[in-house]
mmCIF file of the C-alpha atoms, coordinates in Angstrom:
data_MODEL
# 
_entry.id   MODEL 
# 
loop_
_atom_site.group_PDB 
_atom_site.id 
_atom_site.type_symbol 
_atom_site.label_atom_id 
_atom_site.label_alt_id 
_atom_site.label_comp_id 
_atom_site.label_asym_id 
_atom_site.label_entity_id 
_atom_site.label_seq_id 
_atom_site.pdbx_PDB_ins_code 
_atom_site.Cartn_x 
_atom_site.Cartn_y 
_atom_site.Cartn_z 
_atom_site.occupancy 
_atom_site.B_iso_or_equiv 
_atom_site.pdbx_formal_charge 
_atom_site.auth_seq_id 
_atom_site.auth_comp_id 
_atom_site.auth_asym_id 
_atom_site.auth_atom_id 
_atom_site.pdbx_PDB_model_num 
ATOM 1  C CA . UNK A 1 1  ? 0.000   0.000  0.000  1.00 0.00 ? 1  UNK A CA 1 
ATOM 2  C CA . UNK A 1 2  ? 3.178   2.438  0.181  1.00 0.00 ? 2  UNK A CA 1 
ATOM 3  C CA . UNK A 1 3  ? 3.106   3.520  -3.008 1.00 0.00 ? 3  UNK A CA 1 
ATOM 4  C CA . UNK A 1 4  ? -1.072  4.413  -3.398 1.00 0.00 ? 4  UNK A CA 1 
ATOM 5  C CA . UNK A 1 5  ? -2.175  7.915  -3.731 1.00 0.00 ? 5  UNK A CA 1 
ATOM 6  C CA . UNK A 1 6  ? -4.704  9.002  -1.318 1.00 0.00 ? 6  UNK A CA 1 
ATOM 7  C CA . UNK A 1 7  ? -6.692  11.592 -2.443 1.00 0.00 ? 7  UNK A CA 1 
ATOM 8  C CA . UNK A 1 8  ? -9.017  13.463 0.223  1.00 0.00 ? 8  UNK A CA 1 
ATOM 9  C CA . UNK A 1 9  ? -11.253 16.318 -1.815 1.00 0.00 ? 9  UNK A CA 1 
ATOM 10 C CA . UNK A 1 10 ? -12.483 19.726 -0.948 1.00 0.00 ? 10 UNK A CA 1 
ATOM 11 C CA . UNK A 1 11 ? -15.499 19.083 1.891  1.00 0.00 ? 11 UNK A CA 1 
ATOM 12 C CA . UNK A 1 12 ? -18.675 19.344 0.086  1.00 0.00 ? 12 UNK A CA 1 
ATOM 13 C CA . UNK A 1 13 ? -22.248 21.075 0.392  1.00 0.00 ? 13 UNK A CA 1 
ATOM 14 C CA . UNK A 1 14 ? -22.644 17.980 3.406  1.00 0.00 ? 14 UNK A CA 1 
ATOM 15 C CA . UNK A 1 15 ? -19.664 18.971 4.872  1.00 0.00 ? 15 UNK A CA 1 
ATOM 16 C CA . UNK A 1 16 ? -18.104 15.725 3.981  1.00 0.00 ? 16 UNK A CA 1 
ATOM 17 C CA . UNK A 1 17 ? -14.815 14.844 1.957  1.00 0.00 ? 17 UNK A CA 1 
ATOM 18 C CA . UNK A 1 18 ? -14.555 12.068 -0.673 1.00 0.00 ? 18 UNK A CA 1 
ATOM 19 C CA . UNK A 1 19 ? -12.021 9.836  -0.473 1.00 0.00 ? 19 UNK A CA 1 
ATOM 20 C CA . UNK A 1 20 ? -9.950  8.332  -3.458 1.00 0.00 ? 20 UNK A CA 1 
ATOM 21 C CA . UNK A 1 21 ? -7.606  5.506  -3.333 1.00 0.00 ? 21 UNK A CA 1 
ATOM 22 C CA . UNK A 1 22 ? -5.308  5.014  -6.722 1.00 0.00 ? 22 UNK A CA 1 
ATOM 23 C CA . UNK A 1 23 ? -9.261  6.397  -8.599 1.00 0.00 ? 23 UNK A CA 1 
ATOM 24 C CA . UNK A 1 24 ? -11.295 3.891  -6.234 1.00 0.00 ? 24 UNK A CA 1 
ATOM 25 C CA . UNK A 1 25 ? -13.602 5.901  -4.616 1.00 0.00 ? 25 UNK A CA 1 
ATOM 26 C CA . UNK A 1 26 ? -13.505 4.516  -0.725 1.00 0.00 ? 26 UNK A CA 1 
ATOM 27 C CA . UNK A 1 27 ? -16.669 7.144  0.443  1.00 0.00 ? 27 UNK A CA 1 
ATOM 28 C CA . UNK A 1 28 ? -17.050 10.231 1.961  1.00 0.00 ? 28 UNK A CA 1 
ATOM 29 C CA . UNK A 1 29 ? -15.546 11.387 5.618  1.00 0.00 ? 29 UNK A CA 1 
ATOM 30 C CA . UNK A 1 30 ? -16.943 14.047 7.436  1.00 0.00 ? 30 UNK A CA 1 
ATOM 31 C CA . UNK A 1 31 ? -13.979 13.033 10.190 1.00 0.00 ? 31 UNK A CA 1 
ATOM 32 C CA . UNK A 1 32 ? -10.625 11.977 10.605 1.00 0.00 ? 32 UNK A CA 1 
ATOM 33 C CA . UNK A 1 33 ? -11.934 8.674  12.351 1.00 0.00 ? 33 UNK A CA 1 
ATOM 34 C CA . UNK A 1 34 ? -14.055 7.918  8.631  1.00 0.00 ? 34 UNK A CA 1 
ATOM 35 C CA . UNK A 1 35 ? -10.766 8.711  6.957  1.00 0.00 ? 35 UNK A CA 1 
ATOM 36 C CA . UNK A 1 36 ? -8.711  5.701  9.647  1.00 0.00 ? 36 UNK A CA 1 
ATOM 37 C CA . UNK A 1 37 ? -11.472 3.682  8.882  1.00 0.00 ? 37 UNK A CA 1 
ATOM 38 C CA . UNK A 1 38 ? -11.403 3.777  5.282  1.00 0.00 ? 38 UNK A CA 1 
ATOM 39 C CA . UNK A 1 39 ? -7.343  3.522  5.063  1.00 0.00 ? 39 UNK A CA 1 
ATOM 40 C CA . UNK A 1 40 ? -7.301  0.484  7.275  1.00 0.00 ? 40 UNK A CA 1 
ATOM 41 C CA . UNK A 1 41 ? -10.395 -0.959 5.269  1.00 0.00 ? 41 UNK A CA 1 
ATOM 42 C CA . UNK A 1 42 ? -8.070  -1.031 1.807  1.00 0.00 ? 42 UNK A CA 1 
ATOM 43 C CA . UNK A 1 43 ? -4.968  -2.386 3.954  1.00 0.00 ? 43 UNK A CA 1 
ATOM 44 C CA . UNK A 1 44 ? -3.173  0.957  5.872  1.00 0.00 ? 44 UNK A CA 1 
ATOM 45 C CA . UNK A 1 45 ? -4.179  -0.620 9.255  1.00 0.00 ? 45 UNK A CA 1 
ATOM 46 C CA . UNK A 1 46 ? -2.615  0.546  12.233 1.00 0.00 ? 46 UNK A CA 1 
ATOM 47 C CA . UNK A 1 47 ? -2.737  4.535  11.306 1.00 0.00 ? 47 UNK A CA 1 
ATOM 48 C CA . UNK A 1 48 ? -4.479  6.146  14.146 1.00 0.00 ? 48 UNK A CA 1 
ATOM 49 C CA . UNK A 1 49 ? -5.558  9.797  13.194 1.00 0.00 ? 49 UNK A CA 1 
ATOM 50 C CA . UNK A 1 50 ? -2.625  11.590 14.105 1.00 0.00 ? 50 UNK A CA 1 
ATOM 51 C CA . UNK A 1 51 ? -0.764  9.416  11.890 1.00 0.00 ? 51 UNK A CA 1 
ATOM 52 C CA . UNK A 1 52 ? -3.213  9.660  9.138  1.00 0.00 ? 52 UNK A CA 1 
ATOM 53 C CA . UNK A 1 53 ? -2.840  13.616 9.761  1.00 0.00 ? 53 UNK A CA 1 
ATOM 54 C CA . UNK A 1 54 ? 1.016   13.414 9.421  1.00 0.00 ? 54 UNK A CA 1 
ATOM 55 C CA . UNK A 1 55 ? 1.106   10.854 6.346  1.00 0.00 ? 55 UNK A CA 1 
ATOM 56 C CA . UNK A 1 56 ? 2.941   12.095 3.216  1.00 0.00 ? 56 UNK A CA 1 
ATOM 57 C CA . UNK A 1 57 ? 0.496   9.327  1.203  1.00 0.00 ? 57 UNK A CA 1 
ATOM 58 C CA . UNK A 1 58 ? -2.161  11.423 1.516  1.00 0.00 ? 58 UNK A CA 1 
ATOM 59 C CA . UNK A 1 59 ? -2.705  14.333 -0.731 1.00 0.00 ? 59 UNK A CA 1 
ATOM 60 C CA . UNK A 1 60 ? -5.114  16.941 0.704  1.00 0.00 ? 60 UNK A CA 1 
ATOM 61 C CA . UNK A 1 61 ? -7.218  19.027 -1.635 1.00 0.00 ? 61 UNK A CA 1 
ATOM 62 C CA . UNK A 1 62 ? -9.160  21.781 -0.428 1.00 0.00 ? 62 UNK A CA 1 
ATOM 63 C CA . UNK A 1 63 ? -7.897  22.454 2.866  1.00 0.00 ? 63 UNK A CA 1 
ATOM 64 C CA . UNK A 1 64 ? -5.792  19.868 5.126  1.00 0.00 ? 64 UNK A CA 1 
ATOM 65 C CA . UNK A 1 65 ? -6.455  17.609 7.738  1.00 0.00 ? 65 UNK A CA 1 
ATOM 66 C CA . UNK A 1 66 ? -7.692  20.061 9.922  1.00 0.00 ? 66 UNK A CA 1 
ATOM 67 C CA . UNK A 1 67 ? -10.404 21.160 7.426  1.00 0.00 ? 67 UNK A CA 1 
ATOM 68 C CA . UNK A 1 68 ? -13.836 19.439 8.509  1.00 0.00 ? 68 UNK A CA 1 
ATOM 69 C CA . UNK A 1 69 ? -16.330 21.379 7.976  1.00 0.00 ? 69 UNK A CA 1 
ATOM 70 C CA . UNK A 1 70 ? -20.021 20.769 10.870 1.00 0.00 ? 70 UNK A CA 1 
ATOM 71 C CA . UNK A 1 71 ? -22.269 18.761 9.185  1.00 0.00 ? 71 UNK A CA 1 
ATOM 72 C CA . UNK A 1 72 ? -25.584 20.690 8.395  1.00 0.00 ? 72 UNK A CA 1 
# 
């Protein structure tokens, strides 16, 4: 899994952020914890969401990992 590209969008009129995995779309976080949970689902296990946070496989679009927006 070292070499995917993790993709996390811009949040969305939800508030949420899709998440891409080498163009498989895993589902949209509105959290860091949905983001773990995704990672570890497609083989990243382990990553708690500091790690996650501080990963240079992820490539943040729209903001970083401190950009969740409330849900409406």
């Amino acid at each position: 899994m070292a070499e995917s590209r993790v993709i996390v969008y811009p949040p969305d009129e939800t508030g949420g952020r899709h998440v891409r995995v080498d163009g498989e779309t895993l589902g949209r976080a509105y959290r860091m914890h949905n983001l773990s949970v995704f990672l570890e689902r497609v083989g990243m296990e382990g990553l708690d969401e500091v790690d996650v946070a501080d990963s240079p496989l992820i490539e943040w679009h729209g903001g970083g990992p401190g950009v969740w927006p409330a849900m409406p």
